[in-house]
Residue frames as a rotation matrix with the C-alpha (Angstrom) as fourth column:
UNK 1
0.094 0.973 0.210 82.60
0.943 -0.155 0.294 78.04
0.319 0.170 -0.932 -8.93
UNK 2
-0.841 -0.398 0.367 82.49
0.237 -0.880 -0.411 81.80
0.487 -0.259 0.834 -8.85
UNK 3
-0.448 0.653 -0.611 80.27
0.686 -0.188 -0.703 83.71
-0.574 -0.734 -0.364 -6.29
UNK 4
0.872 0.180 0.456 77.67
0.395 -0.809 -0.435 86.46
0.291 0.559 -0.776 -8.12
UNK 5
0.058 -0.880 0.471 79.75
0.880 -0.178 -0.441 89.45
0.472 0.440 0.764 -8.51
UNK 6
0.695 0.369 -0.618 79.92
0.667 -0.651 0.362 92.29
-0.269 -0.664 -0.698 -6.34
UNK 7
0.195 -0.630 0.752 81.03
0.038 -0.761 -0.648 96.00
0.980 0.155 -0.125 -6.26
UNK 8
-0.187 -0.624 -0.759 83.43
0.970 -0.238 -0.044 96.58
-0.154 -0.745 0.650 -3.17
UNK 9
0.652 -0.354 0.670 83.95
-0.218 -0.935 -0.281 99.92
0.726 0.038 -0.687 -1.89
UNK 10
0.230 -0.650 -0.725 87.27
0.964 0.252 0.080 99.56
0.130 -0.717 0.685 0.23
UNK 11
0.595 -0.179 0.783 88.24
0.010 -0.973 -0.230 102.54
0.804 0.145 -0.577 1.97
UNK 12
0.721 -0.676 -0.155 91.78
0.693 0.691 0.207 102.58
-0.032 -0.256 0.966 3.19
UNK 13
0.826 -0.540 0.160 94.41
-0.300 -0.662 -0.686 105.24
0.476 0.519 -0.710 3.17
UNK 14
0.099 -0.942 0.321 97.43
-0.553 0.216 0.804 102.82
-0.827 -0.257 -0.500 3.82
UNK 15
0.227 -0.323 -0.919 98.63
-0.963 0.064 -0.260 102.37
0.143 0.944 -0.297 0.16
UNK 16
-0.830 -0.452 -0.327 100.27
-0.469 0.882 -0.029 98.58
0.302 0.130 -0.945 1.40
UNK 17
-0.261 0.781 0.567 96.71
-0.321 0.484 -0.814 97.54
-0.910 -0.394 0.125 2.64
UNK 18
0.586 0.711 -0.389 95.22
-0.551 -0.003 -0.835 98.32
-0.594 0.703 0.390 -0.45
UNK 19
-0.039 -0.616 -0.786 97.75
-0.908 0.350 -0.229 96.52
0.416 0.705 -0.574 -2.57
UNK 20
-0.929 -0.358 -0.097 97.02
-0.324 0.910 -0.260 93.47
0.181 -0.210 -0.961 -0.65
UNK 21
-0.202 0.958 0.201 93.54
-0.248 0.149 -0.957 93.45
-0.947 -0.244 0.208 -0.03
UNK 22
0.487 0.491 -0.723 92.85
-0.708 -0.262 -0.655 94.05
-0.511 0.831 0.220 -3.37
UNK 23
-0.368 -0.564 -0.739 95.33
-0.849 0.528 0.020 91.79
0.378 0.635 -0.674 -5.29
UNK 24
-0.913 0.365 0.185 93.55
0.140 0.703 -0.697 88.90
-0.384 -0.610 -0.693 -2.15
UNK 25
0.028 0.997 0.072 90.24
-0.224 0.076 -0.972 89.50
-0.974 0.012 0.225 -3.68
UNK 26
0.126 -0.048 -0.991 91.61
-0.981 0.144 -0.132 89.34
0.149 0.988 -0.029 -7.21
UNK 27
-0.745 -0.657 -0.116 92.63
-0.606 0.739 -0.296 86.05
0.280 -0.150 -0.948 -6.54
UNK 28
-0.690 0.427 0.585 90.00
-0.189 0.673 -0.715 84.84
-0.699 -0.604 -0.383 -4.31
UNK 29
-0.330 0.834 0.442 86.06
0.925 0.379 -0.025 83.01
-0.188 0.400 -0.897 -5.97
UNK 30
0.421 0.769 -0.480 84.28
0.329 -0.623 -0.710 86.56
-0.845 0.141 -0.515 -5.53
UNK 31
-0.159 -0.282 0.946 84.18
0.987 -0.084 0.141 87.47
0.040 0.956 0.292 -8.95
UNK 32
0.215 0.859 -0.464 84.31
0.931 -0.324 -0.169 92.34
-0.296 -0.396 -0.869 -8.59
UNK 33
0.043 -0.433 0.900 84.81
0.305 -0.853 -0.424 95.52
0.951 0.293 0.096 -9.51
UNK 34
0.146 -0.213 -0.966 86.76
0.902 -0.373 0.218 97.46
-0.407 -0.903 0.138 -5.77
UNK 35
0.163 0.032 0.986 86.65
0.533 -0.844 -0.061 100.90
0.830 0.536 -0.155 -5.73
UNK 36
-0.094 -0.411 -0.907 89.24
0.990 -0.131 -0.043 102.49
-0.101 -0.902 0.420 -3.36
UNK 37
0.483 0.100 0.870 89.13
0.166 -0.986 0.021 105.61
0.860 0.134 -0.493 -1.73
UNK 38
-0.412 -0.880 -0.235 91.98
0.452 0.027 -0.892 107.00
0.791 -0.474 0.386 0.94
UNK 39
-0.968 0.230 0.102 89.87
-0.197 -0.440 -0.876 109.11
-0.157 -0.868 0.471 3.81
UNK 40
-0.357 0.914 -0.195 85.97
0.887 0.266 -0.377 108.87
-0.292 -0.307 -0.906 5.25
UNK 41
0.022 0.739 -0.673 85.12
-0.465 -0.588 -0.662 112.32
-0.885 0.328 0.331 3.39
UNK 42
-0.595 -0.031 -0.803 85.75
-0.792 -0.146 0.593 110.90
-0.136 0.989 0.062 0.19
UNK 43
-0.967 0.241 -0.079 83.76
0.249 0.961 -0.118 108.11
0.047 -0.134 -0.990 1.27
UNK 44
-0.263 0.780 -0.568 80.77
0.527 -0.377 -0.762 110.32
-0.808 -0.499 -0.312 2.68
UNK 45
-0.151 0.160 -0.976 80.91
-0.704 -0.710 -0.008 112.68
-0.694 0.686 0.219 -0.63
UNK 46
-0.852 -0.057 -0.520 80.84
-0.468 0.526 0.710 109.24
0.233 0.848 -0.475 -2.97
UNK 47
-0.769 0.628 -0.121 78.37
0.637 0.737 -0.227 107.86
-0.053 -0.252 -0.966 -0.99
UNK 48
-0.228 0.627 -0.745 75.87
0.199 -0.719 -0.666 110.69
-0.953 -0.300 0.039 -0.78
UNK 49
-0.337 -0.342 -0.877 76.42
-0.597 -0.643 0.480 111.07
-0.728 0.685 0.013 -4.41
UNK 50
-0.949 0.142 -0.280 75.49
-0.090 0.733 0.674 107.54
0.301 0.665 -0.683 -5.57
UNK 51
-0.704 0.604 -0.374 72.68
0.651 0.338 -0.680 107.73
-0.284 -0.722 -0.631 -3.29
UNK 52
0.205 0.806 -0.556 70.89
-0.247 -0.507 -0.826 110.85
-0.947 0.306 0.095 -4.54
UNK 53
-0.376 -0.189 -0.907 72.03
-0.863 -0.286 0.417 109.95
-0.338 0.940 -0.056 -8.27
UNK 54
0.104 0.183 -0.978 71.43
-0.830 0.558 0.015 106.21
0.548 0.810 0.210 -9.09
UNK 55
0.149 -0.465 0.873 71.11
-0.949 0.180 0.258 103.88
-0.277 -0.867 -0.414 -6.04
UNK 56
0.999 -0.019 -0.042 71.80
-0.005 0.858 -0.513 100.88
0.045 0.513 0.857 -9.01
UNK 57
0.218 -0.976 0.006 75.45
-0.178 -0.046 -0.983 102.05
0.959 0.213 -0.184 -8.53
UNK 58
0.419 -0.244 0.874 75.79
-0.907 -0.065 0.417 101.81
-0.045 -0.967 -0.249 -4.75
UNK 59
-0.603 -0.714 -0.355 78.26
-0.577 0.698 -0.424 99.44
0.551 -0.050 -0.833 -3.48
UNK 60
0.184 0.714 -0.676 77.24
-0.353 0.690 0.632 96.07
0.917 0.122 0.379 -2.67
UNK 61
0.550 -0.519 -0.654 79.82
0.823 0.473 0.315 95.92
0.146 -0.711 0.687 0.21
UNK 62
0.829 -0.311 0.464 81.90
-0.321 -0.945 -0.059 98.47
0.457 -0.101 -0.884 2.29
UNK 63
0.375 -0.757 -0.535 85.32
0.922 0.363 0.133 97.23
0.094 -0.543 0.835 3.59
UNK 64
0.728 0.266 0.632 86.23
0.085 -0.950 0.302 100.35
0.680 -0.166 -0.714 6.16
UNK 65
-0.375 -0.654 -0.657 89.31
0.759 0.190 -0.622 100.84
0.532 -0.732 0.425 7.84
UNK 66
0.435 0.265 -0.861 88.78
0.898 -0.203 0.391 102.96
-0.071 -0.943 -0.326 11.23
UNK 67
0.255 -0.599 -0.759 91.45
0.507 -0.585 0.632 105.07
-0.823 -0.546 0.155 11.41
UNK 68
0.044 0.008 0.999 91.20
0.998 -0.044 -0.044 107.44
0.043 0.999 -0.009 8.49
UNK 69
-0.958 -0.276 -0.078 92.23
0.278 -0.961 -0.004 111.17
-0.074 -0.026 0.997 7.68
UNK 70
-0.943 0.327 0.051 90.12
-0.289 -0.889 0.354 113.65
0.162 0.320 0.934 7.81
UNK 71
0.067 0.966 0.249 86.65
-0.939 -0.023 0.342 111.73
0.337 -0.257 0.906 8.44
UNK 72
-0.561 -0.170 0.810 86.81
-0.653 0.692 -0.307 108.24
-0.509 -0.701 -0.499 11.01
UNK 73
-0.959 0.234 -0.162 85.40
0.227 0.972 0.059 105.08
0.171 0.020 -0.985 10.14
UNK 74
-0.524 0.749 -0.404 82.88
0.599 -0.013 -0.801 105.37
-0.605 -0.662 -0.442 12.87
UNK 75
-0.789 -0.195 -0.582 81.85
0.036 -0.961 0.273 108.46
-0.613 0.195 0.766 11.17
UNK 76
-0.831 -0.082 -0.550 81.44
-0.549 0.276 0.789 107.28
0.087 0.957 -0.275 7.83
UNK 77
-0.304 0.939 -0.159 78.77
0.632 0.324 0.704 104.46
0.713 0.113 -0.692 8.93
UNK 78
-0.412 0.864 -0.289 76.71
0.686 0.085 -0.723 107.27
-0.600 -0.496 -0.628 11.00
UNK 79
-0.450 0.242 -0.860 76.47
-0.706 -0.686 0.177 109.22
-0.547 0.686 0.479 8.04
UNK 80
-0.819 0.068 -0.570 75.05
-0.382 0.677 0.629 105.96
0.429 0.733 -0.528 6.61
UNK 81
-0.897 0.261 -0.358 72.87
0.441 0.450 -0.776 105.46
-0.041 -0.854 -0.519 9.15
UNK 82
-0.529 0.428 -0.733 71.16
0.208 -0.772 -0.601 108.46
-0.823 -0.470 0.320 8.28
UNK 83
-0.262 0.254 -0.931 70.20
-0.944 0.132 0.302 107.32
0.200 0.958 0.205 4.30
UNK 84
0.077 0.492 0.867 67.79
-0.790 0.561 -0.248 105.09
-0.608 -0.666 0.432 4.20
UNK 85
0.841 -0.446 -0.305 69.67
-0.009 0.553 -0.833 103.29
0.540 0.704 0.461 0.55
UNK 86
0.130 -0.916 -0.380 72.75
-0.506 0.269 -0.819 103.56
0.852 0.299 -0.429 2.30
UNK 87
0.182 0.129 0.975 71.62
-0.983 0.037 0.178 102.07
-0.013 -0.991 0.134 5.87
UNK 88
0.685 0.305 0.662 71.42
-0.322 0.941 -0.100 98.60
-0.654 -0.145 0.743 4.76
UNK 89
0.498 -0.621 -0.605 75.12
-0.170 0.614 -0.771 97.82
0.850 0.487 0.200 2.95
UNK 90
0.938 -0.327 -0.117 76.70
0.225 0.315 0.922 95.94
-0.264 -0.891 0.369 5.05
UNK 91
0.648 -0.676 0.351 79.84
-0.637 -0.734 -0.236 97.21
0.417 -0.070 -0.906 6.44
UNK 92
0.825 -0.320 -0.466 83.06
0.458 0.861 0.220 95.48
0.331 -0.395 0.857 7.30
UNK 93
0.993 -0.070 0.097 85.24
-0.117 -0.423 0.899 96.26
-0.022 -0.903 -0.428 9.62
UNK 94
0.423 -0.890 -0.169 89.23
0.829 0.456 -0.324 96.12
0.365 -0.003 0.931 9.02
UNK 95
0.599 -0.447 0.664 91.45
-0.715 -0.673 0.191 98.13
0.362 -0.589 -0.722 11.86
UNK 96
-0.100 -0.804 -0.587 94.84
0.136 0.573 -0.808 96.95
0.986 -0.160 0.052 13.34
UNK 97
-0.305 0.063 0.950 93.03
-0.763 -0.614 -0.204 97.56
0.570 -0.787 0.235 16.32
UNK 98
-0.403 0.053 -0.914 92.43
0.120 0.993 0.005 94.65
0.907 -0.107 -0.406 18.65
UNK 99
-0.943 -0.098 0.318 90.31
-0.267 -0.350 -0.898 96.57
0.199 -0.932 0.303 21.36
UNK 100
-0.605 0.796 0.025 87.62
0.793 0.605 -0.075 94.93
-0.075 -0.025 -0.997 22.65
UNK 101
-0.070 0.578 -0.813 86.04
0.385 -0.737 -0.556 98.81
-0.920 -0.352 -0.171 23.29
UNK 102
-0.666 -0.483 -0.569 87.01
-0.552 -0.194 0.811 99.21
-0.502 0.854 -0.137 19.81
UNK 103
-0.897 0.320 -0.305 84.83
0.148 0.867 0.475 96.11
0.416 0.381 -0.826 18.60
UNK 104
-0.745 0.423 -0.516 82.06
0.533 -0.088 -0.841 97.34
-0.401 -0.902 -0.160 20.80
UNK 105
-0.259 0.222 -0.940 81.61
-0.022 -0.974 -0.224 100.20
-0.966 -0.037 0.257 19.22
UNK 106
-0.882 0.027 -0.471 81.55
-0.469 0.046 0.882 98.89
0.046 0.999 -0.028 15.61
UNK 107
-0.632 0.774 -0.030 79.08
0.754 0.623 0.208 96.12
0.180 0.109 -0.978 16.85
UNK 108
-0.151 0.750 -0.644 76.80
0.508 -0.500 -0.701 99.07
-0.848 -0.433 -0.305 18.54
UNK 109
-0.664 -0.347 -0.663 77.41
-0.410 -0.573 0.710 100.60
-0.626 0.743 0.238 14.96
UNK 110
0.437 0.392 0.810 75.80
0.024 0.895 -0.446 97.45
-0.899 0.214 0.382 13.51
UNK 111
-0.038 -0.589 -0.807 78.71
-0.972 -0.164 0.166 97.10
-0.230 0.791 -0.567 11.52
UNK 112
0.787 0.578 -0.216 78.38
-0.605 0.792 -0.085 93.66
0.122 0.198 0.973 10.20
UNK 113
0.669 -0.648 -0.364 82.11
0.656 0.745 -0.121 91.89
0.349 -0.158 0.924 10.87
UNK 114
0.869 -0.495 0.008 84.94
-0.475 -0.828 0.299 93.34
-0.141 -0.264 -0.954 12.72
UNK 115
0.749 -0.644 0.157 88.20
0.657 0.693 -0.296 91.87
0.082 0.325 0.942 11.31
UNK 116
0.555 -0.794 -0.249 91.94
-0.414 -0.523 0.745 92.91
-0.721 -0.310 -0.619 12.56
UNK 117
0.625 -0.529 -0.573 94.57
-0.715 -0.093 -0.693 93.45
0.314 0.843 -0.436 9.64
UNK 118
0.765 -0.600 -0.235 96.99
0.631 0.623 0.462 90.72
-0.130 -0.501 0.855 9.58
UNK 119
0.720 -0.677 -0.154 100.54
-0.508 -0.665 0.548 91.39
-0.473 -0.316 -0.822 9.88
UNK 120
-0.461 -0.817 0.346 101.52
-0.250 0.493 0.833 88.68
-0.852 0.298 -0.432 7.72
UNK 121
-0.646 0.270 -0.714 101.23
-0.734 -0.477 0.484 89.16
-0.209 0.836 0.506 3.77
UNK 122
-0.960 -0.121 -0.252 99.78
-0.126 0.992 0.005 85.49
0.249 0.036 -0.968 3.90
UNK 123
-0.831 0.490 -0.265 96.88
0.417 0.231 -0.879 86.14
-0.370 -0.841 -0.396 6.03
UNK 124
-0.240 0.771 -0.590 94.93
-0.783 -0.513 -0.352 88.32
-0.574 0.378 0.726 4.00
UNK 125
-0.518 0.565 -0.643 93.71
-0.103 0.704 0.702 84.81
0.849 0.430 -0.307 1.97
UNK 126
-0.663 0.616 -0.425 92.22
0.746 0.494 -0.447 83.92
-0.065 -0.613 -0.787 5.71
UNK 127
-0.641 0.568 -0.516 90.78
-0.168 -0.760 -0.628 87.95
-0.749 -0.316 0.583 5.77
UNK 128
-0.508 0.417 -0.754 89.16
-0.764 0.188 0.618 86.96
0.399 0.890 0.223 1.84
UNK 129
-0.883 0.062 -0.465 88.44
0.015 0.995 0.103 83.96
0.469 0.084 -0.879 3.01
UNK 130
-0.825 0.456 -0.334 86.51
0.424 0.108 -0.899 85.15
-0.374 -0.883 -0.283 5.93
UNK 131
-0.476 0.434 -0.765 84.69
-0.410 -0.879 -0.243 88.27
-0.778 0.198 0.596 4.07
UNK 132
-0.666 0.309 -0.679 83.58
-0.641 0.228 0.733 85.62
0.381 0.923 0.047 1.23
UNK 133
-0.648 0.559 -0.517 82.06
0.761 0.508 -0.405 83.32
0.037 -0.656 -0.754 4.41
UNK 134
-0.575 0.526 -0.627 80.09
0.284 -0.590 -0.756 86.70
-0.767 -0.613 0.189 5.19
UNK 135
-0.713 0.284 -0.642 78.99
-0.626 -0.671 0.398 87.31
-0.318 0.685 0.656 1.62
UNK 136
-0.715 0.425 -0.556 77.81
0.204 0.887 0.415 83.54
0.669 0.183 -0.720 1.03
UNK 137
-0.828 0.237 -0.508 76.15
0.560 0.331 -0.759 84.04
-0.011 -0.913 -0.407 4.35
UNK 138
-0.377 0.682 -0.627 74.26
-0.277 -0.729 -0.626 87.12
-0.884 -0.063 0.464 3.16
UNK 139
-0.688 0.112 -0.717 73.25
-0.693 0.190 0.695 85.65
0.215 0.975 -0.053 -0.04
UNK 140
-0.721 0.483 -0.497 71.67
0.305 0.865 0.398 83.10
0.622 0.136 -0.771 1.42
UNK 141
-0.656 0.490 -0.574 69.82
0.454 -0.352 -0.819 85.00
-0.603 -0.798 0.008 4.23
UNK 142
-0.442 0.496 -0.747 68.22
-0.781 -0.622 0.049 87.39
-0.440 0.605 0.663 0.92
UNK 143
-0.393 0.690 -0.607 67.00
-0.408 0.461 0.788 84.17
0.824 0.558 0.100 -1.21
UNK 144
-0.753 0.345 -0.561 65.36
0.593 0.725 -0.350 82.87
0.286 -0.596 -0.750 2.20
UNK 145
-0.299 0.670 -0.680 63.07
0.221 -0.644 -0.732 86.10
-0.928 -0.369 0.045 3.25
C-alpha cells in the first residue's frame, strides 16, 4: 500500500547523504518527487520564491541537515518562521550531531523530528522508516481536526 505522495525538499550538501537518502526513499511506501539543494541560501531563495509565486508548489516536507555552507539549518527554519505558508511545513531534522544542546535547539525551533545520520549504509531504511512513522502520523492528525 503506497502512502499519498509527497514533495520532499532535502537539503544536504554532502553528495553521499543525498545518494542514500534519496535512493532510501525511492525504495521505501512514500510514493515522491525530492528536490535537493546543497546550502540554506539556496534553500531560503527557493523557499521565498515558491511562497510569493504559487504556495500549490511548496514542499510538503523539509528534510534539513544543520551544518550547511553559507546559510545554517537553524537559519533556514527562522526564515520560515517568518512566512506565514512556510511556518507550518514540518521540518526534519538530520545532523551527525548527537548533542543534546543541539536537539534543544531544533526542538525550541519547533522543528518537528530530530534524527542523527547513521553511519551505516543500512540504517537509512530505519531513518525512512522513521520519517514515514512521522508522515502517517501527520496525516492522520489533518483528517482528525
Amino acid at each position: 500500500m503506497a502512502i499519498q505522495a509527497i514533495n520532499i525538499l532535502l537539503v544536504e550538501d554532502n553528495e553521499g547523504d543525498i545518494v542514500l537518502l534519496t535512493e532510501a526513499l525511492s525504495d521505501a511506501k512514500m510514493v515522491n518527487k525530492i528536490d535537493t539543494l546543497g546550502d540554506g541560501a539556496e534553500a531560503i531563495d527557493l523557499l521565498d520564491g515558491l511562497a510569493i509565486k504559487d504556495s500549490d508548489t511548496l514542499p510538503d516536507l523539509i528534510l534539513l541537515d544543520i551544518n550547511l555552507p553559507k546559510i545554517n539549518g537553524y537559519e533556514v527554519i527562522d526564515f520560515m518562521k517568518t512566512n506565514a505558508l512556510l511556518e507550518n511545513i514540518p521540518v526534519i531534522i538530520l545532523t551527525t550531531s548527537s548533542s543534546e544542546l543541539e536537539n534543544i535547539k531544533a526542538k525550541n525551533l519547533e522543528a518537528y523530528c530530530y534524527i542523527i545520520k547513521p553511519v551505516e549504509i543500512d540504517e537509512y531504511v530505519n531513518v525512512v522508516s522513521k520519517i514515514e512513522e512521522f508522515w502517517l502520523s501527520t496525516l492522520n492528525s489533518k483528517t482528525r481536526t
